[in-house]
C-alpha positions, 0 to 999 in steps of 0.5 A: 688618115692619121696612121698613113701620116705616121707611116708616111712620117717613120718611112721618111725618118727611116730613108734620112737615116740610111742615106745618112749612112751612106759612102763608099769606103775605097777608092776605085782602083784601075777595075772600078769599084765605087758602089755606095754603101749604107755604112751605119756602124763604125770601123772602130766597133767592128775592127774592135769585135774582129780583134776581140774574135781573132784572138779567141780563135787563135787562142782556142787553136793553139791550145788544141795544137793546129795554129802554125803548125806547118811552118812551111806552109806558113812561109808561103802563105805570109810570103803572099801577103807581104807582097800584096800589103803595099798596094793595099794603098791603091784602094784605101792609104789608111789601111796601111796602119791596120794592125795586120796579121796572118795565121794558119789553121790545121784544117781539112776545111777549104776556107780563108777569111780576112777579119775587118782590120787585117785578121787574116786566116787560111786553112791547110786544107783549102792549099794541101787539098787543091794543091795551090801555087803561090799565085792561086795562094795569092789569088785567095788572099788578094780576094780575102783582104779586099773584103776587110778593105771594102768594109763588107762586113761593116755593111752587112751588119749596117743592112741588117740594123736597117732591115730590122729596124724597117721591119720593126716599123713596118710591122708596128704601124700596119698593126702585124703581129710578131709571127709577120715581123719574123716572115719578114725577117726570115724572107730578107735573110733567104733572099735579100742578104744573100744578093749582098753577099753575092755583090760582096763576093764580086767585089772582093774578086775584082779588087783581089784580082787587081791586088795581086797583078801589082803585087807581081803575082799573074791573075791568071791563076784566078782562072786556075784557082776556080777551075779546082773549086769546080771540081773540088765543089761538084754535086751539093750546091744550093741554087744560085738565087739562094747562094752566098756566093757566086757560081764559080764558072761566073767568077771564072768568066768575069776574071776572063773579062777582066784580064785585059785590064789587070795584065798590063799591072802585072807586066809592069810588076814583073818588070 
């Protein structure tokens, strides 16, 4: 009786704790985007670290000769991002005073990645071997920036130190050993992060989507985009269950549904 009442009381603790943690860090925009999230970290550690990883990286790149190397290649790729950076306010004002920066990698890998804070990265590879238009670029990028606008990687870290906390507790009041608490942990890795992941990817297709019809760039080219990654991407992928990110004939059918209601953005840029 007494540990159900210890159990009862640390699940309570656990619950107040991540409720606390909860809010939704942009605002819905013409798609609608207003999922809660367990926000248990700062902005100001995680844009910290990024800023911290970001100049490692460009650091390490340049010494070894494949930062920027492209400058036309480079040009393009800036040259989307300065026209998606003012509708940034659409989803959340207060981004406009991150300390914003582009690169580009020399590399064959097919990747791009928006840092939290502004830190964007392209790799050649993704353009030169999918041979992308600016609008596929844009697409790229309109997707990238909405995972640093929406915090995605602020709420993974804030699900991971709440999973790993209820584990702990979980583990210590059932009397579990070590090996169950690491099962455990093993088993919300495989399946339940990998869910956030996925909601973190659809997220930043709908927002990015939206991001680049203000900025005068058509979303249609989204369709075009995950057409290449098909084929680009045939044989070798895990299960959908198991997959960080969507099946790209999914996010090719959402982006579907959803141009009817970005077009009418993007006509009104185009004018």
């Amino acid at each position: 009786m007494q540990s159900s009442s210890l159990l009862s009381g640390l699940a309570a603790c656990l619950i107040a704790f991540m409720f606390a943690g909860c809010a939704t860090s942009t605002a819905p925009g013409a798609i609608g985007t207003d999922r809660r999230q367990l926000l248990l970290v700062s902005s100001e550690q995680m844009n910290q670290m990024a800023e911290q990883a970001y100049s490692d990286m460009k650091a390490g790149a340049s010494n070894e000769g494949i930062l920027n190397r492209d400058s036309a290649l480079l040009n393009r790729v800036r040259a989307a991002g300065t026209r998606i950076y003012p509708h940034i306010a659409v989803f959340r004002p207060d981004a406009l005073e991150w300390n914003w920066e582009l690169n580009v990698l020399q590399s064959d890998e097919l990747n791009a990645f928006c840092m939290p804070g502004g830190k964007i990265m392209f790799y050649s590879g993704l353009i030169q071997q999918l041979d992308l238009s600016d609008a596929e670029i844009a697409i790229v990028m309109g997707h990238e920036i909405a995972h640093a606008l929406r915090e995605h990687s602020r709420e993974q870290m804030s699900n991971a130190l709440a999973a790993q906390a209820a584990i702990g507790v979980g583990a210590a009041v059932l009397g579990l050993g070590q090996g169950a608490a690491d099962l455990a942990g093993t088993g919300y890795q495989a399946l339940i992060a990998t869910r956030f992941s996925r909601i973190d990817e659809t997220e930043a297709d709908r927002m990015g989507l939206e991001l680049v019809a203000r900025a005068g760039y058509d979303p249609r080219a989204g369709i075009t985009l995950w057409q290449k990654m098909i084929n680009a991407n045939q044989g070798g992928r895990p299960p959908a269950l198991l997959s960080s990110h969507p099946a790209e004939a999914d996010r090719v059918r959402q982006i579907e549904r959803l141009l009817p209601r970005v077009m009418p953005l993007y006509t009104a840029a185009d004018k």
